[in-house]
C-alpha positions in Angstrom: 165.4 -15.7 -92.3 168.7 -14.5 -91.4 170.0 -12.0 -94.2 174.0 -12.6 -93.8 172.8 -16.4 -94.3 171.8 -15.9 -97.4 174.0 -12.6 -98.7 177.0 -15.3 -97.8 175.1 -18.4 -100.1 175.0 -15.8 -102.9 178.6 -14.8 -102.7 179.5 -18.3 -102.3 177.3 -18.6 -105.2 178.9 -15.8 -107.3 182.7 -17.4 -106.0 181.7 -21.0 -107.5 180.4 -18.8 -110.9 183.7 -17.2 -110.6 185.9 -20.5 -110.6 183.8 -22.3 -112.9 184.5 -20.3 -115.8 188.3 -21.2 -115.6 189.2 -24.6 -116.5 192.4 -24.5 -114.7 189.9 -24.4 -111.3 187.9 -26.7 -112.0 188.4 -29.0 -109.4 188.0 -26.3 -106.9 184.9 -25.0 -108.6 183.9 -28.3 -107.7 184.5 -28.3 -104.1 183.7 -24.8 -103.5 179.9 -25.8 -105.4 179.9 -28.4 -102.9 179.9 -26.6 -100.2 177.6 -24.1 -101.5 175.2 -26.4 -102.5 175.6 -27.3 -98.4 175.0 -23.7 -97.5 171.7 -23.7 -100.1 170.3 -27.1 -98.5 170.3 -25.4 -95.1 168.8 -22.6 -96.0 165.9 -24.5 -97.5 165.6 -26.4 -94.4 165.8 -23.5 -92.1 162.9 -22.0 -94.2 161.2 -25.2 -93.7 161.4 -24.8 -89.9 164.4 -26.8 -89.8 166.0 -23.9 -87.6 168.2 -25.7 -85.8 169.7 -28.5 -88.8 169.5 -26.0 -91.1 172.2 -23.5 -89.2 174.1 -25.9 -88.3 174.7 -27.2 -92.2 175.4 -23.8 -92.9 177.7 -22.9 -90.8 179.6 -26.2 -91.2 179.5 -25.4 -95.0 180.5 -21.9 -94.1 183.3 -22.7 -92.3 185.0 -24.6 -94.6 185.2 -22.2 -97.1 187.0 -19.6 -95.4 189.9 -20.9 -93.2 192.1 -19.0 -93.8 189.8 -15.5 -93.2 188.8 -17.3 -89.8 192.7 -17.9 -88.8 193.4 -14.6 -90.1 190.7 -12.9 -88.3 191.5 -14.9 -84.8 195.2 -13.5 -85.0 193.9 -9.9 -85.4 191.3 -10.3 -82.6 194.5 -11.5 -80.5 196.3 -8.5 -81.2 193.7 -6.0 -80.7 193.0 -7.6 -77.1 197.0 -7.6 -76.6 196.7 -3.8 -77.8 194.1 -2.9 -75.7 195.3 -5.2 -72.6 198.8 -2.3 -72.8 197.0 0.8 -73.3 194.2 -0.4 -69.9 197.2 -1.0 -68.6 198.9 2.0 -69.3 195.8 4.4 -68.3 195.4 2.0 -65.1 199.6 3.1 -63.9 199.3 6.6 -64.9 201.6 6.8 -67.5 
């Protein structure tokens, strides 16, 4: 069993803990349970040698909780290769 598969159920676990406990969230307790409750089915069929199902719940569960990391992390990628792309480019002239 993959360990970042099931360290990122618990924190999804410990998030839906977090939001449960205010009553002002409780509607997105409820969707982020959903989705964890996702991520928790997976696992238990990728334990029953579901490999395959089970990853790809998980993901898909996965996915949808953290958009706006994954657009965040997609634009820093970008600029690191646009960073990188100059200073190759800069070594590569002589400059």
């Amino acid at each position: 069993m993959n360990r970042l598969i099931v360290l990122g159920c618990l924190i999804s676990g410990l998030i839906t803990g977090c939001l449960w406990r205010d009553p002002e969230l409780g509607a997105l307790a409820l969707v982020v349970g959903t989705l964890t409750l996702g991520q928790m089915m997976g696992v238990t069929l990728i334990a029953t040698g579901h490999r395959r199902a089970g990853a790809v719940i998980v993901l898909a569960s996965s996915v949808a909780l953290i958009p706006a990391g994954l657009i965040g992390a997609l634009g820093a990628r970008r600029l690191l290769d646009a960073v990188n792309l100059e200073v190759f480019e800069a070594r590569r002239d002589g400059t």
